[in-house]
Structure formats: structure tokens, C-alpha cells
VOGUMAR-519077 format. One record per residue (C-alpha): residue number from 1; x, y, z. Coordinates in nm, 4 decimals, padded with zeros to 6 digits. Example, Ala and Ser with C-alpha at 12.3 -4.5 7.8 and 13.67 -1.06 7.14 Angstrom:
! residues 2
{resi 1 xx 01.2300 yy -00.4500 zz 00.7800}
{resi 2 xx 01.3670 yy -00.1060 zz 00.7140}
//
This chain:
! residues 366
{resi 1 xx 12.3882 yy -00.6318 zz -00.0281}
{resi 2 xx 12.5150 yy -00.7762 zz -00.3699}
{resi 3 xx 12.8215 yy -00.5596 zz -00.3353}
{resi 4 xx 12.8925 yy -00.6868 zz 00.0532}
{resi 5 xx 12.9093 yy -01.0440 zz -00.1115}
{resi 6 xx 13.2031 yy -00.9765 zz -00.3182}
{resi 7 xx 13.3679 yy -00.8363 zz 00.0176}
{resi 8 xx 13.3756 yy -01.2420 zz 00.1136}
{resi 9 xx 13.6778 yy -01.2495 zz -00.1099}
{resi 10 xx 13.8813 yy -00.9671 zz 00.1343}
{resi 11 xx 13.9324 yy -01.2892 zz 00.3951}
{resi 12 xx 14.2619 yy -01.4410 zz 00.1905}
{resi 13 xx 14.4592 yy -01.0931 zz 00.1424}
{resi 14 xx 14.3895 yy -01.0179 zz 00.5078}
{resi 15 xx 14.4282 yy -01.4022 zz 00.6450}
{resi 16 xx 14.7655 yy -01.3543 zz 00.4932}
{resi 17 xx 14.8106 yy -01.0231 zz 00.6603}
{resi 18 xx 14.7892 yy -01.1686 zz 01.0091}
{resi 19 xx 14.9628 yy -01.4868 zz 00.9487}
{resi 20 xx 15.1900 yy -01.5332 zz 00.6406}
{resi 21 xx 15.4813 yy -01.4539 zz 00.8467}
{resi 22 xx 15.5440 yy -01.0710 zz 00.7119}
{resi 23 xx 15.7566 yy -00.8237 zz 00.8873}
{resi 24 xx 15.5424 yy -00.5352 zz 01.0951}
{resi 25 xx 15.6737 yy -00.2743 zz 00.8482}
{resi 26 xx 15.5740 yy -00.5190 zz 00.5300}
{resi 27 xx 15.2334 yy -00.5804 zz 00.7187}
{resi 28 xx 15.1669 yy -00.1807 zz 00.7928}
{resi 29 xx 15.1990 yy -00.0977 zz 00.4225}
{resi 30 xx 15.0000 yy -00.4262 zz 00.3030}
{resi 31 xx 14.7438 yy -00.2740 zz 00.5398}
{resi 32 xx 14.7515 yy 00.0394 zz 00.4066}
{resi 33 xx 14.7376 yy -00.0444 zz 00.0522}
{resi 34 xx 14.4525 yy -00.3237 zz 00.1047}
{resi 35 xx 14.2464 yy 00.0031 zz 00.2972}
{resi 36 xx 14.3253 yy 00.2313 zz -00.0563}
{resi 37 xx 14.2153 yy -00.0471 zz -00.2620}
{resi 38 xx 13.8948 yy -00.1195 zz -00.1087}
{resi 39 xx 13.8146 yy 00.2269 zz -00.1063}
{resi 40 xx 13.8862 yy 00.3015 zz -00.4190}
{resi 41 xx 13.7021 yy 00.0010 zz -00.5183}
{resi 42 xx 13.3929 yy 00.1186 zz -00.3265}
{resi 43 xx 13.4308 yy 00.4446 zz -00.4621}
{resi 44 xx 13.3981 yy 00.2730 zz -00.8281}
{resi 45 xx 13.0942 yy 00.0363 zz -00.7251}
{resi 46 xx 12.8450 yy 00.3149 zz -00.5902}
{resi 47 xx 12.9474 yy 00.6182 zz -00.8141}
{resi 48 xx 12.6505 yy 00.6850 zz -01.0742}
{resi 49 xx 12.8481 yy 00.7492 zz -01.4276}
{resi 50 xx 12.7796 yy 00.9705 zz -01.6761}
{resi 51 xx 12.9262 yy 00.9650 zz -02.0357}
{resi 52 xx 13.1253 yy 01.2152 zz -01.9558}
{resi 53 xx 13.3124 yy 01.0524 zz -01.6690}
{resi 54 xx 13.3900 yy 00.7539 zz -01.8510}
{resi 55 xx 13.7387 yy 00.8939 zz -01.9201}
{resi 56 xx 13.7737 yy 00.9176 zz -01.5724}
{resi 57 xx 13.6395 yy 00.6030 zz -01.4664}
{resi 58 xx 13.8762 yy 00.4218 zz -01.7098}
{resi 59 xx 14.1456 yy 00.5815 zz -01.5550}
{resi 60 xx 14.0163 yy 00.5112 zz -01.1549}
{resi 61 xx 14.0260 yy 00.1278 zz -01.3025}
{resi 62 xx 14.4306 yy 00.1189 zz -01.4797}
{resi 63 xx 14.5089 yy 00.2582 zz -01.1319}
{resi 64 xx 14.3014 yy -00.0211 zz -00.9462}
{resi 65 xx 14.4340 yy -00.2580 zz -01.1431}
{resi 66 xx 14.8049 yy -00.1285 zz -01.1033}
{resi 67 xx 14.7477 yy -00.1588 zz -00.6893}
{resi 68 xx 14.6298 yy -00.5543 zz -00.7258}
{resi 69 xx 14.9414 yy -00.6607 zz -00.9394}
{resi 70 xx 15.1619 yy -00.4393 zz -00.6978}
{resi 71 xx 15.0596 yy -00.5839 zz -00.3699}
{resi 72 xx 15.0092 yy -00.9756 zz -00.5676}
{resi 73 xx 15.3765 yy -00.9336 zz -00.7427}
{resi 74 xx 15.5031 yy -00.7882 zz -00.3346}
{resi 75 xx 15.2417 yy -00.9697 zz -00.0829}
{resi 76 xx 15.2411 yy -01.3188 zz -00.2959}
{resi 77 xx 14.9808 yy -01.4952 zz -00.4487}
{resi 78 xx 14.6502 yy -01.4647 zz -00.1860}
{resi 79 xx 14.6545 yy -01.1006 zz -00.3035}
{resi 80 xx 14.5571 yy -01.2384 zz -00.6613}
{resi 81 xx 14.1997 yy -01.2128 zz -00.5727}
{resi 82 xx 14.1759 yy -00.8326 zz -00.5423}
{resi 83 xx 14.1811 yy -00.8898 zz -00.9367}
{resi 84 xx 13.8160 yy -00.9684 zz -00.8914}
{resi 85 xx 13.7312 yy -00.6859 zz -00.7339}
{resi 86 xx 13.8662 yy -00.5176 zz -01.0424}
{resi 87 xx 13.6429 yy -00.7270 zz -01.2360}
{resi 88 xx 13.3536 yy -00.6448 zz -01.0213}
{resi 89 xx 13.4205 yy -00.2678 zz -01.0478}
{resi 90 xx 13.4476 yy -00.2612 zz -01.4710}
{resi 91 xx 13.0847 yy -00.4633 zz -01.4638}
{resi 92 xx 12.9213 yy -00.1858 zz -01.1889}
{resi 93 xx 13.1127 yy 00.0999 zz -01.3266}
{resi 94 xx 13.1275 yy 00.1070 zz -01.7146}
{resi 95 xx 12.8088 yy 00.0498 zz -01.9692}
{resi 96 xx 12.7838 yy -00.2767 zz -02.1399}
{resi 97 xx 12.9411 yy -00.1754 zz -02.4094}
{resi 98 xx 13.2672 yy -00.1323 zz -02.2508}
{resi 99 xx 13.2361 yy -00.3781 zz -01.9605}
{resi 100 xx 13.2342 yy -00.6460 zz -02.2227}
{resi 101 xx 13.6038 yy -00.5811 zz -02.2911}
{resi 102 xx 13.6976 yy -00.4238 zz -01.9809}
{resi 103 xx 13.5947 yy -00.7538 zz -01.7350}
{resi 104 xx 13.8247 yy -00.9612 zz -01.9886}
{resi 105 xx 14.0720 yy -00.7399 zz -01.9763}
{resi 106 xx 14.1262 yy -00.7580 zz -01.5863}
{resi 107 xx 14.0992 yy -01.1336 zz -01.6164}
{resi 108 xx 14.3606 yy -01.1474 zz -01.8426}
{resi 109 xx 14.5976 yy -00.9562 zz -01.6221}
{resi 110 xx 14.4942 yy -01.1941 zz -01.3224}
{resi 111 xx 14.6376 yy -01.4543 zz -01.5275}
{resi 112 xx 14.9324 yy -01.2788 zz -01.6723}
{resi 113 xx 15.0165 yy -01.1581 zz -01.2691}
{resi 114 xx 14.9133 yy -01.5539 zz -01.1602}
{resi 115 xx 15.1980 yy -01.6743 zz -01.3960}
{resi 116 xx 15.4471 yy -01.4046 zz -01.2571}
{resi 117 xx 15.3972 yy -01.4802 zz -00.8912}
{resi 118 xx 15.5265 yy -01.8086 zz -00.6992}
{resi 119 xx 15.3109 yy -02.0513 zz -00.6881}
{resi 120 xx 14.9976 yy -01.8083 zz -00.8584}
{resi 121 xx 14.9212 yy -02.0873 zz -01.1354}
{resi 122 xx 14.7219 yy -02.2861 zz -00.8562}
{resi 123 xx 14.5009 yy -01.9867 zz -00.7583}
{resi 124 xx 14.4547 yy -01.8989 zz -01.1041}
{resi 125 xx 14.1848 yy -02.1662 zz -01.2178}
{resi 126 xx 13.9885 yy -02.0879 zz -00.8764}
{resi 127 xx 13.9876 yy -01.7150 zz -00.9859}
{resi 128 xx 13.9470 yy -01.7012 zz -01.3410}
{resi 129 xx 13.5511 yy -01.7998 zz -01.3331}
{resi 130 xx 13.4538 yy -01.5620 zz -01.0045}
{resi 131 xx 13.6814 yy -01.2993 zz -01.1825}
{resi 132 xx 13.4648 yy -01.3624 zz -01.5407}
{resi 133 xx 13.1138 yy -01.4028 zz -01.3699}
{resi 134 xx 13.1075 yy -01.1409 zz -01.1146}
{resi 135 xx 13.2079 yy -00.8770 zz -01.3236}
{resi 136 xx 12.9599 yy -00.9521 zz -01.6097}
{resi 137 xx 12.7023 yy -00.9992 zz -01.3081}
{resi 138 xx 12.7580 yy -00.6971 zz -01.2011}
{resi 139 xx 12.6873 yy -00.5702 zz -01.5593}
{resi 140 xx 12.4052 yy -00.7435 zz -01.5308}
{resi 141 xx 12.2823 yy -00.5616 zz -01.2276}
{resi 142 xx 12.3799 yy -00.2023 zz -01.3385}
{resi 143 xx 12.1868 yy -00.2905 zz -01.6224}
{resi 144 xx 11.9227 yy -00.3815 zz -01.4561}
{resi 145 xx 11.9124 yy -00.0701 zz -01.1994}
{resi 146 xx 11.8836 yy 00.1833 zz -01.4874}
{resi 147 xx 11.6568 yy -00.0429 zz -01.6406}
{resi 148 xx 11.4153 yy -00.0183 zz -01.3076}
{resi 149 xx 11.4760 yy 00.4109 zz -01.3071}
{resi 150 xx 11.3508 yy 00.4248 zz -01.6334}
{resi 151 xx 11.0684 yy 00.2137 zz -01.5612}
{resi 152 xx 11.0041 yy 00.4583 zz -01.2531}
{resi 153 xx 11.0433 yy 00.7498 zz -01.4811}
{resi 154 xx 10.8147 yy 00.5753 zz -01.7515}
{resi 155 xx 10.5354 yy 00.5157 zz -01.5009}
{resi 156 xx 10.5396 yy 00.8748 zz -01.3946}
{resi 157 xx 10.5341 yy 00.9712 zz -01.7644}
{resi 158 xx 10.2162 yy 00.7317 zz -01.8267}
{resi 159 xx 10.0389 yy 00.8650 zz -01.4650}
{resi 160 xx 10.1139 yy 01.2140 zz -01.6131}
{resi 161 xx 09.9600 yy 01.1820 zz -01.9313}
{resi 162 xx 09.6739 yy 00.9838 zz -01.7299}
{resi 163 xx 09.6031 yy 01.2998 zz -01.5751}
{resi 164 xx 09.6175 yy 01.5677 zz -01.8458}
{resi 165 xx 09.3842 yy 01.2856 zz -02.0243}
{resi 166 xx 09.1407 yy 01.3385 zz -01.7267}
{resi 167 xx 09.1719 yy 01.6630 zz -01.7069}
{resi 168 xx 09.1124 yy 01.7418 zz -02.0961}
{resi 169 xx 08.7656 yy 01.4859 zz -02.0213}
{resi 170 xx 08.6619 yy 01.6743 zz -01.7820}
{resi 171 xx 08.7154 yy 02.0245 zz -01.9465}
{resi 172 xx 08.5106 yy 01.8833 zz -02.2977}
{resi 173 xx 08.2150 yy 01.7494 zz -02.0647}
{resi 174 xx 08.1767 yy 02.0470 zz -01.8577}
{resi 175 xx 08.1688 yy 02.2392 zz -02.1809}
{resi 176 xx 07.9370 yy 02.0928 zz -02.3179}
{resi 177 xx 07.7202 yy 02.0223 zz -02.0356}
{resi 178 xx 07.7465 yy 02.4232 zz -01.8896}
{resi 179 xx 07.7399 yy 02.5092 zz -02.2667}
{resi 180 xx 07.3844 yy 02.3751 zz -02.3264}
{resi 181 xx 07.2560 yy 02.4724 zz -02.0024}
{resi 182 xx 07.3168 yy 02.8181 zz -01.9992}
{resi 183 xx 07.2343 yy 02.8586 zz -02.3272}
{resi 184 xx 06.8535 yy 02.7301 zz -02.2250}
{resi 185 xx 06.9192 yy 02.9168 zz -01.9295}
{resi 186 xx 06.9994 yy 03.2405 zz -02.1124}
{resi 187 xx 06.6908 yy 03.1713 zz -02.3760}
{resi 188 xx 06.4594 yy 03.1536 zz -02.1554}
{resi 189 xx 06.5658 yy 03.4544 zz -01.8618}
{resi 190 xx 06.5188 yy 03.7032 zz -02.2260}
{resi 191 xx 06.1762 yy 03.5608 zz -02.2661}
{resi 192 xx 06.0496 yy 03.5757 zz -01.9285}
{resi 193 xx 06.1887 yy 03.9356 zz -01.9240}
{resi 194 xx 05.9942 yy 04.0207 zz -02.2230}
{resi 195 xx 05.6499 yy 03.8182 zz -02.0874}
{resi 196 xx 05.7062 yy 04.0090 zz -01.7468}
{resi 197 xx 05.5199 yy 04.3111 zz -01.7790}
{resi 198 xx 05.2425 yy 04.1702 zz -01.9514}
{resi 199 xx 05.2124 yy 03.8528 zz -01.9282}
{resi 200 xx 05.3234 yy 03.6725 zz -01.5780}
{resi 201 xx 05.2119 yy 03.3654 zz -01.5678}
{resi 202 xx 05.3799 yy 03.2775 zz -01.8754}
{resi 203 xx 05.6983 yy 03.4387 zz -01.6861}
{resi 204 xx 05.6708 yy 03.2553 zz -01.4151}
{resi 205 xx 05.6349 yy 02.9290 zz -01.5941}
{resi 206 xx 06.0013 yy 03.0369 zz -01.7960}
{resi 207 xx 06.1174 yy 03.1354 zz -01.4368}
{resi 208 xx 06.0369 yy 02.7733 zz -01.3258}
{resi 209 xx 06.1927 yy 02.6211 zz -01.6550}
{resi 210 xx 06.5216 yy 02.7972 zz -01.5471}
{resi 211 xx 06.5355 yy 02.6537 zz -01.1861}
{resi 212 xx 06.4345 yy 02.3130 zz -01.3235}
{resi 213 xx 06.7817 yy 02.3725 zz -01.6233}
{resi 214 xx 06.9231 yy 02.4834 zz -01.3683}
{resi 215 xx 06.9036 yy 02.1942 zz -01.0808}
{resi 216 xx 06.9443 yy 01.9663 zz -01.3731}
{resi 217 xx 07.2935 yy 02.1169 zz -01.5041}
{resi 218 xx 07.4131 yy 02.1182 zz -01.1088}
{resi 219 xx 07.2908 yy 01.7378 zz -01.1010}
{resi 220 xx 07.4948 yy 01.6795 zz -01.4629}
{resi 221 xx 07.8199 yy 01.8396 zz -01.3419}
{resi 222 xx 07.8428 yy 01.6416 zz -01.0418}
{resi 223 xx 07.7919 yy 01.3324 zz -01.2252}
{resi 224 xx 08.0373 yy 01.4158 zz -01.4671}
{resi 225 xx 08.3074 yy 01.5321 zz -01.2322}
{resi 226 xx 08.2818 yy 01.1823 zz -01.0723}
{resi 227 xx 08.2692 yy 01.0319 zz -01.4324}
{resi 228 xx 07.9325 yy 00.8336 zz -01.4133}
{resi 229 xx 07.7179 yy 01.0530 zz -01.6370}
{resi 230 xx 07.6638 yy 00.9021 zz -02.0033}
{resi 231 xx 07.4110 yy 01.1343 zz -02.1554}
{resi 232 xx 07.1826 yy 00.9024 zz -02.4176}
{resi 233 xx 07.0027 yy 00.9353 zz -02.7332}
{resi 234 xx 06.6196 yy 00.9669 zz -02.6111}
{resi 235 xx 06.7034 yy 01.1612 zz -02.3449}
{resi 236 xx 06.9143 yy 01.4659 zz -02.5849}
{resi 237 xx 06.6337 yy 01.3743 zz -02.8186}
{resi 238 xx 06.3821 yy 01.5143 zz -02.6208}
{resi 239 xx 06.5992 yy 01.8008 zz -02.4924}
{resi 240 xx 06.6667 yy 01.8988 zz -02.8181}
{resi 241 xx 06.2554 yy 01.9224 zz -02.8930}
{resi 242 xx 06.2409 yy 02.1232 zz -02.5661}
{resi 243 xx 06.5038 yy 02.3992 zz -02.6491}
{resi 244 xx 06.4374 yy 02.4381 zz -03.0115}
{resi 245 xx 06.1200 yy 02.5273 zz -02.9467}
{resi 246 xx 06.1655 yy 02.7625 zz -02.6552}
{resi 247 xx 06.4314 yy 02.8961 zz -02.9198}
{resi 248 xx 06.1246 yy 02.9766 zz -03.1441}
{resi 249 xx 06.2543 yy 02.7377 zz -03.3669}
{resi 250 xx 06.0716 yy 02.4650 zz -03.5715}
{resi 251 xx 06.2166 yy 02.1576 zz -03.4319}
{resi 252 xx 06.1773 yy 01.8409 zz -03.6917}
{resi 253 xx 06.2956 yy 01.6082 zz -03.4167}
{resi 254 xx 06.1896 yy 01.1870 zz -03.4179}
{resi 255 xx 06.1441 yy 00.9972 zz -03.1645}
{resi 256 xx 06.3972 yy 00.7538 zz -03.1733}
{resi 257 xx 06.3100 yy 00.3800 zz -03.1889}
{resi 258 xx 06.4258 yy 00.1525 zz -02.9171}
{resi 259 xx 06.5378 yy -00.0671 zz -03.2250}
{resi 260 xx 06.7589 yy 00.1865 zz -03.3738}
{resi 261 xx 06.9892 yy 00.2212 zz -03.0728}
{resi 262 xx 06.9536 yy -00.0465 zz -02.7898}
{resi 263 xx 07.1989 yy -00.2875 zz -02.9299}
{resi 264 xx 07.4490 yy 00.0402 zz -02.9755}
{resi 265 xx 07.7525 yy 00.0158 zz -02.7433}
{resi 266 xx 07.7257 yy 00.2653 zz -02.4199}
{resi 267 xx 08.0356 yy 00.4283 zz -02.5587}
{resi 268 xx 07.8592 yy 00.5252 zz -02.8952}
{resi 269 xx 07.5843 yy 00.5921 zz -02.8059}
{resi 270 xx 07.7393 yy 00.8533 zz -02.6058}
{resi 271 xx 07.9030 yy 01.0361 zz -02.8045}
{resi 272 xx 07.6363 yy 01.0383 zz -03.0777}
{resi 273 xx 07.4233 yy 01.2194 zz -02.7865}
{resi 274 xx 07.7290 yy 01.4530 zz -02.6916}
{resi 275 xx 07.7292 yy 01.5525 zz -03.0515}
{resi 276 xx 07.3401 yy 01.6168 zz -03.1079}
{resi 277 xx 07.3770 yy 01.8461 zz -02.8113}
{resi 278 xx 07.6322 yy 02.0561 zz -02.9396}
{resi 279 xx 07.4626 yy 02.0810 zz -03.2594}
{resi 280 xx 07.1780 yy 02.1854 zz -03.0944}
{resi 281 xx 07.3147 yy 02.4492 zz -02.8613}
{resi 282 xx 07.5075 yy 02.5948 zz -03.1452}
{resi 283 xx 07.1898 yy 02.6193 zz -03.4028}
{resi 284 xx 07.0207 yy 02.7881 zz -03.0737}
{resi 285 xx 07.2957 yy 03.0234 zz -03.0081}
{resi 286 xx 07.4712 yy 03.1288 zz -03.3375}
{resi 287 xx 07.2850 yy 03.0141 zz -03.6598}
{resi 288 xx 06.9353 yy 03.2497 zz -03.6318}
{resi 289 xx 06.7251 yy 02.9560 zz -03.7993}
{resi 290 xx 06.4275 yy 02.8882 zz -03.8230}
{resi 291 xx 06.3628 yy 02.5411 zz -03.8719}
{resi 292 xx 06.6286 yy 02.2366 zz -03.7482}
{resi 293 xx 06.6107 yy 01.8852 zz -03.8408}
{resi 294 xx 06.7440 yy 01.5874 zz -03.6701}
{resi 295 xx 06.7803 yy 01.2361 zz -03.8522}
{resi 296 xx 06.8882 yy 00.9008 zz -03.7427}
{resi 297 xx 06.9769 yy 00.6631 zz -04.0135}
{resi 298 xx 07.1590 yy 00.3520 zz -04.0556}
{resi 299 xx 07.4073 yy 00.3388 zz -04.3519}
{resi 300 xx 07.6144 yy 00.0862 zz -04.5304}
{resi 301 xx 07.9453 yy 00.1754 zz -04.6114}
{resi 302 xx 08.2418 yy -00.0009 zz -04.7197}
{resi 303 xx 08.3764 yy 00.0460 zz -04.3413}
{resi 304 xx 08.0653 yy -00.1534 zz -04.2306}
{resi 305 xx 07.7088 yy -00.0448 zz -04.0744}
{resi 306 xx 07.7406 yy 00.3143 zz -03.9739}
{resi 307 xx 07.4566 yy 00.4541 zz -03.7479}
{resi 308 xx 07.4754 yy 00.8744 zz -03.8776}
{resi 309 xx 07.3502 yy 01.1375 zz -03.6719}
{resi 310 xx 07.2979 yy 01.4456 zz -03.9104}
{resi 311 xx 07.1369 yy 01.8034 zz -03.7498}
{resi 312 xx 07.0756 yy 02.0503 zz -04.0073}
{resi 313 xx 06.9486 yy 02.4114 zz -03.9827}
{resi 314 xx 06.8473 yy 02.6760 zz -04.2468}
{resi 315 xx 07.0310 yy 02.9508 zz -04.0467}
{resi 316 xx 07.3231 yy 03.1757 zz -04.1438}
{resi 317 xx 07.5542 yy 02.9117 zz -04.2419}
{resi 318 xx 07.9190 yy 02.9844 zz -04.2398}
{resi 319 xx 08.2563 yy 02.8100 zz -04.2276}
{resi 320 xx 08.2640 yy 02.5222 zz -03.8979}
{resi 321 xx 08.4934 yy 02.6551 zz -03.6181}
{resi 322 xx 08.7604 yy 02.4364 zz -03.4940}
{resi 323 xx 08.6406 yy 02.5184 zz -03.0948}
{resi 324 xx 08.5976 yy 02.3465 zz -02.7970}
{resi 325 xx 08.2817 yy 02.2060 zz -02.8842}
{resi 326 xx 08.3669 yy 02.0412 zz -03.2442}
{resi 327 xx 08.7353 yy 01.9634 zz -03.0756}
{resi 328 xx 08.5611 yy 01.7617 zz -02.8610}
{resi 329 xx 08.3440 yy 01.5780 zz -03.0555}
{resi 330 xx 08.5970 yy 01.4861 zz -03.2556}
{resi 331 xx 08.7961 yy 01.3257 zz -02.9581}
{resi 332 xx 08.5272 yy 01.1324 zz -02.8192}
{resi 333 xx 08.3662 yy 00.9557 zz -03.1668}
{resi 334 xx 08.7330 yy 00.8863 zz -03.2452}
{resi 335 xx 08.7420 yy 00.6784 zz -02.9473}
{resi 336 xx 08.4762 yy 00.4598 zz -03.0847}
{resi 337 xx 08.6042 yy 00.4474 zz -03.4011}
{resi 338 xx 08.3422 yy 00.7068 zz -03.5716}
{resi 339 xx 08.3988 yy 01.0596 zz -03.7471}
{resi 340 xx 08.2799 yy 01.4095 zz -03.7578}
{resi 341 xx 08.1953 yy 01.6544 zz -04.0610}
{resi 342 xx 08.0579 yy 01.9861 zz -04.0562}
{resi 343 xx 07.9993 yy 02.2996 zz -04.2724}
{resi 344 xx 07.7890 yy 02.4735 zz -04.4716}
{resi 345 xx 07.5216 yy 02.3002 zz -04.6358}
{resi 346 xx 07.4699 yy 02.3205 zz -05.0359}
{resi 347 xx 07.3988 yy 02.6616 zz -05.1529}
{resi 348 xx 07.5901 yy 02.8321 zz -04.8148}
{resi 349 xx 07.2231 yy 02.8918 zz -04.6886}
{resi 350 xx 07.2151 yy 02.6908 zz -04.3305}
{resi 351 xx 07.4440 yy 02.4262 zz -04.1522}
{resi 352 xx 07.4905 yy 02.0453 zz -04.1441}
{resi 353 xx 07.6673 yy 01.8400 zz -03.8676}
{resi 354 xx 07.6657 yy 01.4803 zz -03.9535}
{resi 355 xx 07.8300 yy 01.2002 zz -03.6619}
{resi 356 xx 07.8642 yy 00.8531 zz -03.7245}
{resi 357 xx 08.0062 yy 00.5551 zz -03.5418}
{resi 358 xx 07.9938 yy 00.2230 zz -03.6281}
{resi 359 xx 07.7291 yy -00.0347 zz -03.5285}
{resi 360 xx 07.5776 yy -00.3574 zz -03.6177}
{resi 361 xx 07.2843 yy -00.4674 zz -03.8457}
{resi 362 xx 06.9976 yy -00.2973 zz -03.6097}
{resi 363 xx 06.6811 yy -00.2613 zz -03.8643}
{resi 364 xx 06.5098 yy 00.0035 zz -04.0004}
{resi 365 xx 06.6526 yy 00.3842 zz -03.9181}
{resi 366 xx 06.3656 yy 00.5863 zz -03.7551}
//
């Protein structure tokens, strides 16, 4: 439609076709030559350049430009407006950085061709500004086109990494969800297979443990494939209790204060339960301790408050592994502007995992 409005400027060269008195023959060939120009001219408009066609393009335009002084010096001084067109076509065909001299350029020869042609000097002032403005408006628009593709192409970038972002947040919570439920899960089926033979009841009770882990994982995953589940701190408080000591572990676990974490954000408090589960899956699975503690305490630091969650077992010890689990621990208290450490405690004997996030003045650490 913008291109169709330059087309207005066709009516002159063709008003002078049908009545400026030309023979057949001269009005055949101006015909014909109008009919080359405006195709070329199309041509020009809707071709998509690349920076290797400028050469090309530069070219398409000397001969453009050679076809409006031709039929203006032949056909007389209406045909001085097809110089716009060539105007038009160096703004919609060339970058900005060559339409800025190419648009004066074709001006210039308007004027130069106005001069040489009867009577041209009074079309030239009523061509000059249509000549100038249309083909830096049609800069304008190319300019303004590639500017709206990459915005396209930007916004499919950005719903792209939206995705893989949702995907990679769904992958960390079903790990660590799954992770600590079949762990439990796991514990418990080896106990009730050794309490089987000679002691069932006890069986049974681990048997009904594992369908109640088990209903309660199901409910967790589909709560955290439609991204409502927050786990909180009393609630992996008292899991952790629960499967450190079916673990046969000696669970030092508080009871956490509803002072110590009700004015925490959602968000932090969180991931300071994601991370005390992991902990706790991991001492149950890999560190063979005996004992686990659990703290909550509030610290001072030069950052501010920081509320720490430390979990810290007298297993085997060893060097932390950069897996899935830590990974995503890591992620998620760096979105609330906390931190992760991990590794061996002092002397190599056991393991320490300490999270923190930031949080305001709330009292005395349970």
C-alpha cells in the first residue's frame, strides 16, 4: 500500500502519453519504455537485498536512472517525475548507509535533467521535496520492516529460552521430588523384606508407609508439573525426622518456630526446603551415618540478615558432586539472591551442606 502511493505520480508521464500531441510511433516507444521502467522499478521496491547484491542493486539503479533522463531529455519535461521513483527505489532498495547518498544523488540529476529540458525549471521546485522525502521515507520504512523481523525473530528467541527455562524447572523439581520419594520408598521395601518372615505386622505397617510415599509423591508430581507446589520448611522438617529415622539414623531435627520463617518470602522459603530435602535424601542414600543434624539460624553478615540452613552428617564424607541435585539448588537460591556450599566437614569425617538466603530481622533462630 505505501508503494501503490508513489504510483499517483505515473498520471503526468502517461497524461502526456495520451494527449501531448506525440506521433503513434513516438507514443508506442514512450509506452514501452514507461512499462520497462515501472517494472524495473517494482522489481527494485519488493526485492529483499543482501550484502552481496548491493553491487547489483547499484547497478539496477544507474540503469533506472539512465531510462528517466532518456525518456525526460526525449518525452519533455512531465517525464521528470519518474526521477522520484528513482528516489523511492534507492530509499527501499539500499541500507541507510548508502541511501543517504544515493536519494541525493538522484535528486541531483532531477535537477541537472530539469535544467536541460524546455521548460523543466518550473517542475523542478514541485519535484525536488517529493523526490528528497519519499526516498528517505522509504528508508525509513525498510528500516523499519527489518526492524519488525528482528523483533519477530527476537520474540521467538525469548519464547524459546522461556521454554528450555521450563523445561530445566521441571526436570530439577521432579528430581528432587522422585529423588526423595523413592529413596523412602526404597528404605523402607528392604526393611519390610527383612521384618517379613518374622515379624509382619511391623511389615505391613512399612508396606502401608510405602503406599502412603507413594500417593504422596504422585500428588507432588502433579502439582509440580502444573507449577503450584512450593514445598515449605515445617513440612521437609518433619519429613526429614520421618526418613532419618526409618534410615536408622539419629535425626537431631528442631522444630522450627513460626517466628523464624513466617515473615520469609514464599520464594525463599522454598528453596531453603528444596535444599534440606536433598541434603536429606543424599545423607540417607550415600553417606552411611549415623547421626544428622539440622540447624536453622539467623546470621548477620556484611550482605545483610542471612537465614542459613546447615545439615550435617558424621558419614563417609567425601568431595560434593556437581549433580543434578546440588545443580539445582544452586539455580533456585540464586534466584533469591542466596548461595550454596558443600563438602567435607573438618577432619574429612562426615558432610556439611549449608543454604542461605537473605531475610529480614525475624528474632531468635530456633
Amino acid at each position: 500500500m505505501w508503494i501503490g502511493v508513489w504510483l499517483f505520480y505515473l498520471s503526468a508521464p502517461v497524461a502526456d502519453l495520451m494527449g501531448g500531441g506525440h506521433s503513434p510511433g513516438v507514443r508506442l516507444l514512450g509506452l514501452a519504455g514507461l512499462l520497462t521502467f515501472v517494472c524495473w522499478y517494482l522489481v527494485l521496491v519488493f526485492r529483499t537485498v543482501r550484502e552481496r547484491d548491493i553491487g547489483r542493486v547499484l547497478g539496477a539503479l544507474a540503469v533506472l536512472s539512465a531510462q528517466a533522463m532518456v525518456l525526460s531529455l526525449t518525452l519533455g519535461r512531465e517525464w521528470l517525475v519518474l526521477f522520484v521513483y528513482v528516489a523511492v527505489a534507492s530509499g527501499a532498495a539500499l541500507p541507510a548507509r548508502l541511501s543517504r547518498w544515493t536519494v541525493p544523488a538522484a535528486t541531483a540529476m532531477l535537477s541537472v535533467t530539469a535544467l536541460a529540458v524546455p521548460e523543466g525549471r518550473a517542475y523542478l521546485a514541485g519535484l525536488m521535496v517529493p523526490a528528497l522525502l519519499g526516498g528517505f521515507a522509504m528508508a525509513g520504512v525498510r528500516q523499519l520492516v527489518r526492524t519488525t523481523v528482528e523483533l519477530r525473530q527476537a520474540r521467538a528467541t525469548v519464547a524459546q529460552l522461556a521454554a528450555n527455562e521450563e523445561r530445566l524447572r521441571l526436570a530439577r523439581d521432579l528430581h528432587d521430588l522422585l529423588g526423595h520419594s523413592l529413596s523412602l520408598i526404597t528404605l523402607k521395601s528392604e526393611l519390610a523384606g527383612r521384618m517379613l518372615p518374622e515379624q509382619p505386622d511391623r511389615a505391613a505397617q512399612q508396606v502401608a508407609d510405602i503406599e502412603q510415599v507413594s500417593r504422596q509423591a504422585l500428588i507432588d508430581v502433579r502439582e509440580a508439573v502444573t507449577g503450584y507446589r512450593r514445598p515449605t520448611l515445617p513440612g521437609e522438617l518433619a519429613g526429614a525426622r520421618t526418613a532419618l529415622t526409618a534410615a536408622g539414623i539419629v535425626a537431631d531435627v528442631p522444630m522450627a518456630a513460626p517466628a523464624l520463617h513466617a515473615e520469609l518470602p514464599e520464594r525463599s522459603q522454598a528453596a531453603l526446603a528444596w535444599a534440606l530435602r536433598e541434603a536429606v535424601t543424599n545423607v540417607v542414600r550415600h553417606s552411611g551415618a549415623a547421626r544428622c543434624t539440622v540447624r536453622l539460624e539467623q546470621l548477620h553478615t556484611l550482605d545483610g540478615p542471612m537465614l542459613v540452613l546447615s545439615v550435617r552428617d558424621n558419614g563417609r564424607g567425601g568431595r560434593a558432586s556437581a549433580g543434578n541435585g546440588l545443580t539445582g539448588l544452586t539455580e533456585r537460591l540464586a534466584e533469591v539472591g542466596g548461595a550454596l556450599d558443600a563438602g567435607p566437614r573438618a577432619g574429612g569425617k562426615g558432610f556439611v551442606l549449608s543454604a542461605r538466603v537473605p531475610c529480614q530481622d525475624l528474632g531468635s533462630a530456633s
